[in-house]
N, CA, C and O atoms as CSV, one atom per row, in Angstrom:
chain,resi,resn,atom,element,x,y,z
A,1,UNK,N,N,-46.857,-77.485,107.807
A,1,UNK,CA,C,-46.130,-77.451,109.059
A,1,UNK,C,C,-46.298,-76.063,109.681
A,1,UNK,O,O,-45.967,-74.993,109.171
A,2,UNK,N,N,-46.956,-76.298,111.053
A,2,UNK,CA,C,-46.877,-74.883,111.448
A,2,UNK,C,C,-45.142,-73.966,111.793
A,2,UNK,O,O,-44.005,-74.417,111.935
A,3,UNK,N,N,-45.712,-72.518,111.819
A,3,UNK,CA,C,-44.557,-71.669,111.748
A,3,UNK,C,C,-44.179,-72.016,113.838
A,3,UNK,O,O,-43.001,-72.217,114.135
A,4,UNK,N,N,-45.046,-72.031,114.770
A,4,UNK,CA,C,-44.597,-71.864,115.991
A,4,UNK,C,C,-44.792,-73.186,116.615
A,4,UNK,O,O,-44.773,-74.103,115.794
A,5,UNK,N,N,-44.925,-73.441,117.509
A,5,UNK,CA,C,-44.807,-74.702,118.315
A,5,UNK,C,C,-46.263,-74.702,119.065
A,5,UNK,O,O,-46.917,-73.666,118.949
A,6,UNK,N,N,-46.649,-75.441,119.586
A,6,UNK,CA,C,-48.056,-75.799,119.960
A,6,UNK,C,C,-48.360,-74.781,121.450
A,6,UNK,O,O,-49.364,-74.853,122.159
A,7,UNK,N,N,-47.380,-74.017,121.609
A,7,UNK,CA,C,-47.495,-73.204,122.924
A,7,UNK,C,C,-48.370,-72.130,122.337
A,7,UNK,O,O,-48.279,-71.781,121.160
A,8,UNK,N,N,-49.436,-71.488,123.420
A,8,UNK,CA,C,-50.249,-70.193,123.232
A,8,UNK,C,C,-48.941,-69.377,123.069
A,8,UNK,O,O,-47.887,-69.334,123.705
A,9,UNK,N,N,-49.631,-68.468,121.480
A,9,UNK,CA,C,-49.036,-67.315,121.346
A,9,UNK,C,C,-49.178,-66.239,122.692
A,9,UNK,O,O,-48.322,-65.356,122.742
A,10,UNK,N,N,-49.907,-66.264,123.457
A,10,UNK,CA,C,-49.610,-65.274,125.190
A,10,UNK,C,C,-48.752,-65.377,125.846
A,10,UNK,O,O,-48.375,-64.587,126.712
A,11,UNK,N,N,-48.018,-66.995,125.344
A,11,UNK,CA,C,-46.690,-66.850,126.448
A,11,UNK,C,C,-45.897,-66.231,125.958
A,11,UNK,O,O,-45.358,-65.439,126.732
A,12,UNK,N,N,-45.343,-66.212,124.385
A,12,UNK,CA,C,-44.127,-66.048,124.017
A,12,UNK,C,C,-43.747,-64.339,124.306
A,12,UNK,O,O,-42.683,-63.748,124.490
A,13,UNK,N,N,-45.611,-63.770,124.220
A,13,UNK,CA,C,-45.057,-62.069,123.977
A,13,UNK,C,C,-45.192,-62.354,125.954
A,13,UNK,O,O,-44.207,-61.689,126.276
A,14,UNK,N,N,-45.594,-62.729,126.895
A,14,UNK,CA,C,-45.687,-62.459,128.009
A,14,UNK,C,C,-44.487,-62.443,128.585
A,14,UNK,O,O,-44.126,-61.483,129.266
A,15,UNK,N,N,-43.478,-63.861,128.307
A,15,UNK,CA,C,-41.484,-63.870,128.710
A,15,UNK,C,C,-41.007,-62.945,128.229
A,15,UNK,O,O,-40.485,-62.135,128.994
A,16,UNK,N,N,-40.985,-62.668,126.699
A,16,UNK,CA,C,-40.557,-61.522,126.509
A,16,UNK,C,C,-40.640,-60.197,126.884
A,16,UNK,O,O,-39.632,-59.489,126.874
A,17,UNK,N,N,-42.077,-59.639,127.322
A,17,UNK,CA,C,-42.076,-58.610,127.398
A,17,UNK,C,C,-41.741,-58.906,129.267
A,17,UNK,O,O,-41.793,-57.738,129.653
A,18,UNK,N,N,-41.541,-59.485,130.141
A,18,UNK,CA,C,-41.307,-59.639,130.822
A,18,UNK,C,C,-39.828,-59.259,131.303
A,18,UNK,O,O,-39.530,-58.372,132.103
A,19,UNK,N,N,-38.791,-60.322,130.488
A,19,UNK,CA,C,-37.697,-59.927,129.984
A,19,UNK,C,C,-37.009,-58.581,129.692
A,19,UNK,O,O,-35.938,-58.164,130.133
A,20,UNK,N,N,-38.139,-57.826,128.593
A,20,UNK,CA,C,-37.605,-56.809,128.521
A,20,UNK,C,C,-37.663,-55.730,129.405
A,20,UNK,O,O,-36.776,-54.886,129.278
A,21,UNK,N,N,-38.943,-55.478,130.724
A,21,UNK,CA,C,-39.113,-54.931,131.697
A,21,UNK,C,C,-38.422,-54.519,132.544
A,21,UNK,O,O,-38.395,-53.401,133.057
A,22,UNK,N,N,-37.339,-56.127,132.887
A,22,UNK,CA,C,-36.460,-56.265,133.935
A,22,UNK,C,C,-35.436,-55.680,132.957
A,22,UNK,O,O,-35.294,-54.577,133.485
A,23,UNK,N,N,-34.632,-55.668,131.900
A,23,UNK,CA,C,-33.543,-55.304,131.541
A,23,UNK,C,C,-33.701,-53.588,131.405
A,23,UNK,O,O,-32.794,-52.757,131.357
A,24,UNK,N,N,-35.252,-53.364,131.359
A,24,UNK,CA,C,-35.139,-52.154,131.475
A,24,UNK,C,C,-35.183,-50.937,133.029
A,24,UNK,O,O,-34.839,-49.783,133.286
A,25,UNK,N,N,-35.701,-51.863,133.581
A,25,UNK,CA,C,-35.818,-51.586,134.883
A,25,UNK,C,C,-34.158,-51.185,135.373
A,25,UNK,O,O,-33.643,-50.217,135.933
A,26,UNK,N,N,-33.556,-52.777,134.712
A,26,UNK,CA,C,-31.812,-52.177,135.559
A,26,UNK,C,C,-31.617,-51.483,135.160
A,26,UNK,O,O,-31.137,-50.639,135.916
A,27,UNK,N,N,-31.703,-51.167,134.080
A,27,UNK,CA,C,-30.705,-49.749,132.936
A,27,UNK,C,C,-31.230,-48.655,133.717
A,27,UNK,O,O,-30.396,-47.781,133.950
A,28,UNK,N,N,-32.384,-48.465,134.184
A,28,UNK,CA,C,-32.798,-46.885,134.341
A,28,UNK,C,C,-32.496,-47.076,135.879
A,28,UNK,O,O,-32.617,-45.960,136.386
A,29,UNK,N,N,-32.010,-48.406,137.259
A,29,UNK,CA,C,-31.751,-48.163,138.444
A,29,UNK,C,C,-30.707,-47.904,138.131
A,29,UNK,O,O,-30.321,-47.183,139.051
A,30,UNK,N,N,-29.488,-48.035,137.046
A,30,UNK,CA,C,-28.063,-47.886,136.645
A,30,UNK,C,C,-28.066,-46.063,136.979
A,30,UNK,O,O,-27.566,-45.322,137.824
A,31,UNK,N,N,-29.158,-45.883,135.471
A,31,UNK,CA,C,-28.685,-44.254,135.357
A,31,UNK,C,C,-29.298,-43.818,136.485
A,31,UNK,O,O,-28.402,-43.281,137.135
A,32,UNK,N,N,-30.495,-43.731,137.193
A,32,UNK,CA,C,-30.744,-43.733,138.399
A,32,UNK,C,C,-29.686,-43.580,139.434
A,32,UNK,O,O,-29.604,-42.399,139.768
A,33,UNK,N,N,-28.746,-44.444,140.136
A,33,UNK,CA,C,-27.629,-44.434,140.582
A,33,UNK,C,C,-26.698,-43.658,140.016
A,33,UNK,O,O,-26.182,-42.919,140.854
A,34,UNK,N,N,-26.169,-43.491,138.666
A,34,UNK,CA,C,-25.561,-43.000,137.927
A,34,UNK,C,C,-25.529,-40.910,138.512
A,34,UNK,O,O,-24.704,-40.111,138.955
A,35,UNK,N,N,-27.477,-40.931,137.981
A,35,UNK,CA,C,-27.359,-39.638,138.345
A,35,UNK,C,C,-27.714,-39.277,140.109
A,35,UNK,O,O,-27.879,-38.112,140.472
A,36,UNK,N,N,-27.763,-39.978,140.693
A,36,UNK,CA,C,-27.943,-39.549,142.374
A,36,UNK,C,C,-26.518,-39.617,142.856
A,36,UNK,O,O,-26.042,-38.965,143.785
A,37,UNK,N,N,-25.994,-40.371,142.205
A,37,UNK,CA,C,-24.102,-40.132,142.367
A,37,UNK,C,C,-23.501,-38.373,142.559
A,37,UNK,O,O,-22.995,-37.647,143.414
A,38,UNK,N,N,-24.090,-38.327,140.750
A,38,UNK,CA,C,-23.327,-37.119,140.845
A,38,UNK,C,C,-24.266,-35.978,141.175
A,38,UNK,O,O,-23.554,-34.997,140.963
A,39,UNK,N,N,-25.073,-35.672,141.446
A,39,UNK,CA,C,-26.016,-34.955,142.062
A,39,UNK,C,C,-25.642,-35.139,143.462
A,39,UNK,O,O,-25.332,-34.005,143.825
A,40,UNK,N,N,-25.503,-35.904,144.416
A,40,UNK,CA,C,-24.495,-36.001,145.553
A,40,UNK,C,C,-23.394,-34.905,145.623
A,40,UNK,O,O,-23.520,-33.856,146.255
A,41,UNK,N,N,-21.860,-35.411,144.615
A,41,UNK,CA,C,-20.784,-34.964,144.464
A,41,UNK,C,C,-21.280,-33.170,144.125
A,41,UNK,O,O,-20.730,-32.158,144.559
A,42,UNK,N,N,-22.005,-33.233,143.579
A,42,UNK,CA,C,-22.678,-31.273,143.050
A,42,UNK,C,C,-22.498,-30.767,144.540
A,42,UNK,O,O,-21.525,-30.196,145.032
A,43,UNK,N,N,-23.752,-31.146,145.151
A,43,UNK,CA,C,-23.844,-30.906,146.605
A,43,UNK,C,C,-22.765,-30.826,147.195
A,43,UNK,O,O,-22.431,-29.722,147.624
A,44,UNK,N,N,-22.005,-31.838,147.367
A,44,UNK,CA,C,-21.077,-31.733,148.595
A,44,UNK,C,C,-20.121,-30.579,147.826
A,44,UNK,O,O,-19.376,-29.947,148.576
A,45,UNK,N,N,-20.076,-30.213,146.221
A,45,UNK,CA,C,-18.796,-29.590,146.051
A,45,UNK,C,C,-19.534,-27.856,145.802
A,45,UNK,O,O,-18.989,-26.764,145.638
A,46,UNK,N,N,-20.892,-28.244,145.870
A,46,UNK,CA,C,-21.142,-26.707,146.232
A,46,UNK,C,C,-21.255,-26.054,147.900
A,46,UNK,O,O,-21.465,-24.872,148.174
A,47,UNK,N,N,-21.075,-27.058,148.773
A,47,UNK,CA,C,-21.605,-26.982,150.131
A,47,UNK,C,C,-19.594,-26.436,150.205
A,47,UNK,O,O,-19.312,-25.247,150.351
A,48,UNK,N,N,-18.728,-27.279,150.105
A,48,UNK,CA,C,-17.276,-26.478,150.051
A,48,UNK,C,C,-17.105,-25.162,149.782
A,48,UNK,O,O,-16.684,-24.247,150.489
A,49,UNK,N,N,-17.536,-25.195,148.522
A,49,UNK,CA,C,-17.229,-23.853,148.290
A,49,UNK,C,C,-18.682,-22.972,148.519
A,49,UNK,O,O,-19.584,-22.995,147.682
A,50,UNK,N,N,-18.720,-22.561,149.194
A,50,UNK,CA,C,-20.009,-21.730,150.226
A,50,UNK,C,C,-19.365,-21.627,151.540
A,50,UNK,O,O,-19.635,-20.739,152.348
A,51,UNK,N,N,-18.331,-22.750,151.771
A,51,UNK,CA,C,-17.795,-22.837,153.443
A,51,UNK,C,C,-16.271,-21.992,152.988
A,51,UNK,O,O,-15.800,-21.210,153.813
A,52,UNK,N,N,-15.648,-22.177,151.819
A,52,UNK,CA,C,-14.692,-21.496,151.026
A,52,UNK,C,C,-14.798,-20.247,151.386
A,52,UNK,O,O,-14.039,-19.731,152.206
A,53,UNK,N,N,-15.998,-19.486,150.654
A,53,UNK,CA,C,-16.795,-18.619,150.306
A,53,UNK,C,C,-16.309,-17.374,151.483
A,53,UNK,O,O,-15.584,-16.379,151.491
A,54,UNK,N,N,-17.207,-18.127,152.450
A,54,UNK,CA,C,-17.153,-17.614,153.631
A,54,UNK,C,C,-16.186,-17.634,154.275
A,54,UNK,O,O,-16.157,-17.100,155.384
A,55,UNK,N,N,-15.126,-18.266,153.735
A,55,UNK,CA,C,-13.614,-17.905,154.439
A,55,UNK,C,C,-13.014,-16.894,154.308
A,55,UNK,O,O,-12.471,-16.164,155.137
A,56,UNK,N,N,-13.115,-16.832,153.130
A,56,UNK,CA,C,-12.683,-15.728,152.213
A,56,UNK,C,C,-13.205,-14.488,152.731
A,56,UNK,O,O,-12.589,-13.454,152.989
A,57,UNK,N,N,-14.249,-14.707,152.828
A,57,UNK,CA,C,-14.923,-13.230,152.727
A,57,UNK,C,C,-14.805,-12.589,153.990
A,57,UNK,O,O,-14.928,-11.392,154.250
A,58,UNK,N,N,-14.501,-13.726,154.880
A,58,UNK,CA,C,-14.232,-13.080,156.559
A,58,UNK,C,C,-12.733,-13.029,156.276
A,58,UNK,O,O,-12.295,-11.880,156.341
A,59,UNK,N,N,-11.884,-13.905,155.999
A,59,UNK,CA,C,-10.722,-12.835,155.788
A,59,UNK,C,C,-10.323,-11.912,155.402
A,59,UNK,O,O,-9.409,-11.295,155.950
A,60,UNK,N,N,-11.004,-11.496,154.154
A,60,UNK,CA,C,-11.132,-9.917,153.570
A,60,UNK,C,C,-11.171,-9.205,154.633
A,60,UNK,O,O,-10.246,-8.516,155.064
A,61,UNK,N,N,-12.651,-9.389,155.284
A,61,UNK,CA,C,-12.895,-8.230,156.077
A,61,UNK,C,C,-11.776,-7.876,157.212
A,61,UNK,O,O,-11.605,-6.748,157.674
A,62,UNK,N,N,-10.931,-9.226,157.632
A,62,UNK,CA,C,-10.150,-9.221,158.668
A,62,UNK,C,C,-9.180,-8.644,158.386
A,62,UNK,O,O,-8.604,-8.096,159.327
A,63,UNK,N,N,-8.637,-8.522,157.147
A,63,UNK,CA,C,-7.635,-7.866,156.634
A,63,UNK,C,C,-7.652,-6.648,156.532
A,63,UNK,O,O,-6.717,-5.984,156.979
A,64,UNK,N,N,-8.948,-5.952,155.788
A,64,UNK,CA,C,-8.853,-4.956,155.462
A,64,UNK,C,C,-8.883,-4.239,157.105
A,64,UNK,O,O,-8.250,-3.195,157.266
A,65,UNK,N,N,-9.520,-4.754,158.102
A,65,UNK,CA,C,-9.692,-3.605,159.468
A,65,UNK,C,C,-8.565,-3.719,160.202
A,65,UNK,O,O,-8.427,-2.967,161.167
A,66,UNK,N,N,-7.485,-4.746,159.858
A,66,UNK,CA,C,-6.717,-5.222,160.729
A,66,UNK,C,C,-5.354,-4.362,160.118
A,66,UNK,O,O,-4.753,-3.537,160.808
A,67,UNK,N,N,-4.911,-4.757,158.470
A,67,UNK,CA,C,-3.937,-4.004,157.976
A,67,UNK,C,C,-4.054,-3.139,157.229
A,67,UNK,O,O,-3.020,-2.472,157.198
A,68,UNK,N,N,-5.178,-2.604,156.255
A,68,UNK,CA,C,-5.444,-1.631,155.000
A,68,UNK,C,C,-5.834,-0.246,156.349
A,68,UNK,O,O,-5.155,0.755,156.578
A,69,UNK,N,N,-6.946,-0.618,156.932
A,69,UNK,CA,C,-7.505,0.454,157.647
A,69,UNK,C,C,-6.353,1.066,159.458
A,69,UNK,O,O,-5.776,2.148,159.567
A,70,UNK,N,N,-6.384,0.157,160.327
A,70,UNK,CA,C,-5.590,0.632,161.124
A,70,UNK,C,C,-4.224,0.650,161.336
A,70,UNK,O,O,-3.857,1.049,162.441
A,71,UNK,N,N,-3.130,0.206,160.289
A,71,UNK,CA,C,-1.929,0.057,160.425
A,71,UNK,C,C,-2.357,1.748,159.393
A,71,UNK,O,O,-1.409,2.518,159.236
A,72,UNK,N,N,-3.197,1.997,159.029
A,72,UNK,CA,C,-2.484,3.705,158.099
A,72,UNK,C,C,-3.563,4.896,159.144
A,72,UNK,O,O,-4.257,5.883,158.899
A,73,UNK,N,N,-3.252,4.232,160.166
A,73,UNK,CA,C,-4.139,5.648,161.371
A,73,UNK,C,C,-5.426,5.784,161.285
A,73,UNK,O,O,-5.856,6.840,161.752
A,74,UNK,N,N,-6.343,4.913,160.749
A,74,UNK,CA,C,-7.760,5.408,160.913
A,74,UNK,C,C,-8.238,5.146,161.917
A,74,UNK,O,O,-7.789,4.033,162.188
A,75,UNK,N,N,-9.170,5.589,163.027
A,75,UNK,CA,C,-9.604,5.335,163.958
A,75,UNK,C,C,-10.747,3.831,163.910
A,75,UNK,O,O,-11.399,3.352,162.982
A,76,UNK,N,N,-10.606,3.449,165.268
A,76,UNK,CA,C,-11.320,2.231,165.106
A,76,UNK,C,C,-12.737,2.828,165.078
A,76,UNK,O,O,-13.461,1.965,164.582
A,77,UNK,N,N,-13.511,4.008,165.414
A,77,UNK,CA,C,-14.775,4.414,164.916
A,77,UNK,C,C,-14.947,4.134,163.494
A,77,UNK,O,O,-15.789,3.389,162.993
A,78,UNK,N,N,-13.848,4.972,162.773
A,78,UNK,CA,C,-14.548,5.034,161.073
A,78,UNK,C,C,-14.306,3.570,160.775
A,78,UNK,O,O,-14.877,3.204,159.748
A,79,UNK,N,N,-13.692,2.750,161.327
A,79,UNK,CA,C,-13.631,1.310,160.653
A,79,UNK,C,C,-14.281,0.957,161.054
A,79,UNK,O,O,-14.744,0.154,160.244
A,80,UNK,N,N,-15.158,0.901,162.429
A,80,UNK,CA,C,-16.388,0.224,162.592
A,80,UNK,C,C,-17.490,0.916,162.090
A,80,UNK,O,O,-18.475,0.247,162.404
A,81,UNK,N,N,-17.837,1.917,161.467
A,81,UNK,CA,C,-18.687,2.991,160.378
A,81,UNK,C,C,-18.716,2.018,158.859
A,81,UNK,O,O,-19.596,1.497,158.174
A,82,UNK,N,N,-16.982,2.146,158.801
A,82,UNK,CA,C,-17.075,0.918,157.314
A,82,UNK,C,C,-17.165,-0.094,156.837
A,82,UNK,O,O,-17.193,-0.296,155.623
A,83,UNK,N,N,-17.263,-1.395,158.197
A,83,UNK,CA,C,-17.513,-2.277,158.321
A,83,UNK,C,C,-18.816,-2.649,158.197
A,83,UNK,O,O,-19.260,-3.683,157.697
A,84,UNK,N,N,-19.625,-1.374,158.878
A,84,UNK,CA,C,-21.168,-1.868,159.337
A,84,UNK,C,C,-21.841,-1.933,160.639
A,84,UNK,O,O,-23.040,-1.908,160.918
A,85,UNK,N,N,-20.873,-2.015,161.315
A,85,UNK,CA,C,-20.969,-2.207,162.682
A,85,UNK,C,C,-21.695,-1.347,163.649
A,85,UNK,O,O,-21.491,-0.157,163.405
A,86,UNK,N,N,-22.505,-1.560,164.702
A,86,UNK,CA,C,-23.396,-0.423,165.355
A,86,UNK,C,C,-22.104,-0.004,166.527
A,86,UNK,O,O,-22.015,1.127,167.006
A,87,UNK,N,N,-21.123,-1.175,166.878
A,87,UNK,CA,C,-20.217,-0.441,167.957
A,87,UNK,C,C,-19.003,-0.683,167.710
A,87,UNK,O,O,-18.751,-1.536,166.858
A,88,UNK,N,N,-17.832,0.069,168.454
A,88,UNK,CA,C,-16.663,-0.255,168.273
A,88,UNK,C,C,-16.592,-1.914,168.736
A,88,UNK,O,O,-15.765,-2.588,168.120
A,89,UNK,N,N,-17.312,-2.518,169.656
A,89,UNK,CA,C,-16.618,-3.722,170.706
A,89,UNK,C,C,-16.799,-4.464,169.496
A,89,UNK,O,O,-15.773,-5.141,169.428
A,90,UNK,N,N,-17.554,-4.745,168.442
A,90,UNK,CA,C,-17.287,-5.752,167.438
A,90,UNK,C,C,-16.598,-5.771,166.227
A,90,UNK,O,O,-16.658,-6.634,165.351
A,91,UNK,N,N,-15.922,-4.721,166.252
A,91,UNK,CA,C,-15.002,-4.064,165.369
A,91,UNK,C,C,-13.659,-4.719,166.072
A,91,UNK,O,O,-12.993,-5.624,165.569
A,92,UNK,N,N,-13.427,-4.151,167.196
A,92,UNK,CA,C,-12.228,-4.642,168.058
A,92,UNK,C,C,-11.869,-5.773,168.364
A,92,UNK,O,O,-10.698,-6.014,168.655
A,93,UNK,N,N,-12.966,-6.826,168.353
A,93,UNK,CA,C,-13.065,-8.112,168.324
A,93,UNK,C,C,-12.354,-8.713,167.519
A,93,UNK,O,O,-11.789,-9.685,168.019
A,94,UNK,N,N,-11.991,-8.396,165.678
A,94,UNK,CA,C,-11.237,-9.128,165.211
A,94,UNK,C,C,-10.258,-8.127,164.082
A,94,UNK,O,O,-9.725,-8.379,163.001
A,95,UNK,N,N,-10.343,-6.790,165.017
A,95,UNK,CA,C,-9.553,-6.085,164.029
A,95,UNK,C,C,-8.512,-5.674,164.835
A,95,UNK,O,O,-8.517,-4.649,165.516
A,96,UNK,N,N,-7.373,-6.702,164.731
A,96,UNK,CA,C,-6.352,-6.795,166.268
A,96,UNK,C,C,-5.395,-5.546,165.867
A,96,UNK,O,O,-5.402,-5.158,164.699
A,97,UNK,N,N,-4.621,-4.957,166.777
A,97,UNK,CA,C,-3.549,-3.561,166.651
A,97,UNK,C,C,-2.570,-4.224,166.594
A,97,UNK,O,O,-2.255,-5.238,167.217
A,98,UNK,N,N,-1.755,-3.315,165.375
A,98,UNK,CA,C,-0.628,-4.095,164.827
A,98,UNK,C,C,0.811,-3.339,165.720
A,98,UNK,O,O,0.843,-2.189,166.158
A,99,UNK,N,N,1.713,-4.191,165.789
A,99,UNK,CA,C,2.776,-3.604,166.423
A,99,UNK,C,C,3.433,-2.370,166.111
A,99,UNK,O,O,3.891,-1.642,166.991
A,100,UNK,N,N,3.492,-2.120,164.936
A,100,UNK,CA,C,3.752,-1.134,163.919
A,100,UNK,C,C,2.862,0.121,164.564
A,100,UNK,O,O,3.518,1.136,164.800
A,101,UNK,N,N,1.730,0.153,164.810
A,101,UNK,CA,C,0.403,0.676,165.094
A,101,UNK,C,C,1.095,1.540,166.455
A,101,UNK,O,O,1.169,2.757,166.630
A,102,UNK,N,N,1.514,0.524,167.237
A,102,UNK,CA,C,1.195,0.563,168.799
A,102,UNK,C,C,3.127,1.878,168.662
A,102,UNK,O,O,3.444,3.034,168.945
A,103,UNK,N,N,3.465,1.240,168.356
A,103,UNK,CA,C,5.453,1.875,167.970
A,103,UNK,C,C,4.825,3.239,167.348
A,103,UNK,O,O,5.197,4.375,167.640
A,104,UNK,N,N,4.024,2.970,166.636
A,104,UNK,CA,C,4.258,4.808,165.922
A,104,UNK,C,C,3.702,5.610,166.831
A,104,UNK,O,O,4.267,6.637,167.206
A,105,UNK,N,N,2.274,5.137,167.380
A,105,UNK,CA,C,1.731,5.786,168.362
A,105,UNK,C,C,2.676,6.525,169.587
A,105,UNK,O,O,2.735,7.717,169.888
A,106,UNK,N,N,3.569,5.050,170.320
A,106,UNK,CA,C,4.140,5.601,171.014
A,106,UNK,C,C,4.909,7.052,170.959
A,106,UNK,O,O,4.727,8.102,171.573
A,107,UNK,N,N,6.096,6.542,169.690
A,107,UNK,CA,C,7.374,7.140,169.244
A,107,UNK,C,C,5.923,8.985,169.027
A,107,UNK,O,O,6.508,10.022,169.340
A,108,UNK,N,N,4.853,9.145,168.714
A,108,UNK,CA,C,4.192,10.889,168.561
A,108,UNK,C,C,4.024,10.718,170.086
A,108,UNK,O,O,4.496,11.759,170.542
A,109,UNK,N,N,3.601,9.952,171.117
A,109,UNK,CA,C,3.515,10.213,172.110
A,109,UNK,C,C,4.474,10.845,172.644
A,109,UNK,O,O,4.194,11.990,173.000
A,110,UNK,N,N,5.981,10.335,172.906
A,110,UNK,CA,C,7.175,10.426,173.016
A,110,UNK,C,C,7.510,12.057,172.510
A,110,UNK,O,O,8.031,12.984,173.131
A,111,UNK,N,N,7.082,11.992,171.390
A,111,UNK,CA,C,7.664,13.608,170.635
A,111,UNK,C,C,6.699,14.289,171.001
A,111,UNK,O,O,6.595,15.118,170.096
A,112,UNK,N,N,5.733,14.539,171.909
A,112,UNK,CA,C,4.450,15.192,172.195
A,112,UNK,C,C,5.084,15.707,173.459
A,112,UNK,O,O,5.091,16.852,173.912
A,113,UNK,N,N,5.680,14.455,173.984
A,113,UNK,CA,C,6.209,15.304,175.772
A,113,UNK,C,C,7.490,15.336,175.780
A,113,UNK,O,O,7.857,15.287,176.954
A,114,UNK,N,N,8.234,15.383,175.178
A,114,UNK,CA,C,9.721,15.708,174.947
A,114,UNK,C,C,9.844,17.088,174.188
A,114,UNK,O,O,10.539,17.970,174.692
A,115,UNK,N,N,9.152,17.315,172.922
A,115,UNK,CA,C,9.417,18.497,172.326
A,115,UNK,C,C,9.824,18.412,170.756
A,115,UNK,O,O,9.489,18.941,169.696
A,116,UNK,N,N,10.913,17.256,171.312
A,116,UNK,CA,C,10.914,16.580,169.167
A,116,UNK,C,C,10.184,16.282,168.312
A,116,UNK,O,O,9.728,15.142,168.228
A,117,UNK,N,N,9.977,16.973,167.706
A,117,UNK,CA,C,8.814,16.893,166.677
A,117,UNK,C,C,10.276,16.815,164.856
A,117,UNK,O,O,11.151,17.649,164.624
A,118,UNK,N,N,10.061,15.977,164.298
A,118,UNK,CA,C,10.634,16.037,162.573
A,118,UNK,C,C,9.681,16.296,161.690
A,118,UNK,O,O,9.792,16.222,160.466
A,119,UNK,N,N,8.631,16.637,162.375
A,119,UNK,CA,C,7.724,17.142,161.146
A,119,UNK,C,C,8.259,18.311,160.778
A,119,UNK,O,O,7.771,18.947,159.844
């Protein structure tokens, strides 16, 4: 008695390996999908923080010209010197005068033409 059935041995390995093609085919469009997913999510969560990044880093700068540097009397020259800047007008642009700034100024103005000086 034969071991197989009267079919050419070409079909049986041809379905099969057929078979196994397609099951392999999905598995690797799976991880395929799998990894273009998160290779996506990378992107978008490195593209955030780069837009983060740059928030940050312009607020620093806004801070430091706005309250570290001219609320303690430095002239808007040396802060546009330490910034980088070739002129004051882009210095002034976002390094706004603080009220504090504008009051002390006055109050030496004031003691300049009056005579009171507490120093």
């Amino acid at each position: 008695m034969p071991l197989f059935s009267k079919q050419a041995a070409n079909s049986l390995v041809t379905e099969t390996s057929q078979y196994f093609v397609f099951f392999c085919r999905s598995v690797c469009s799976a991880n395929l999908a799998k990894c273009l997913i998160i290779n996506v999510l990378r992107l978008i969560l490195v593209i955030l923080f780069f837009i983060a990044f740059l928030n940050i880093t312009y607020v620093a700068r806004h801070t430091f010209a706005s309250t570290v540097t001219l609320a303690n009397n430095i002239s808007l020259e040396v802060v546009s010197k330490m910034l980088g800047h070739t002129n004051t007008r882009m210095t002034a642009h976002y390094a706004k005068l603080i009220d504090k700034c504008i009051g002390e100024q006055m109050d030496k103005l004031m003691d300049t033409f009056t005579g009171d000086s507490d120093y």
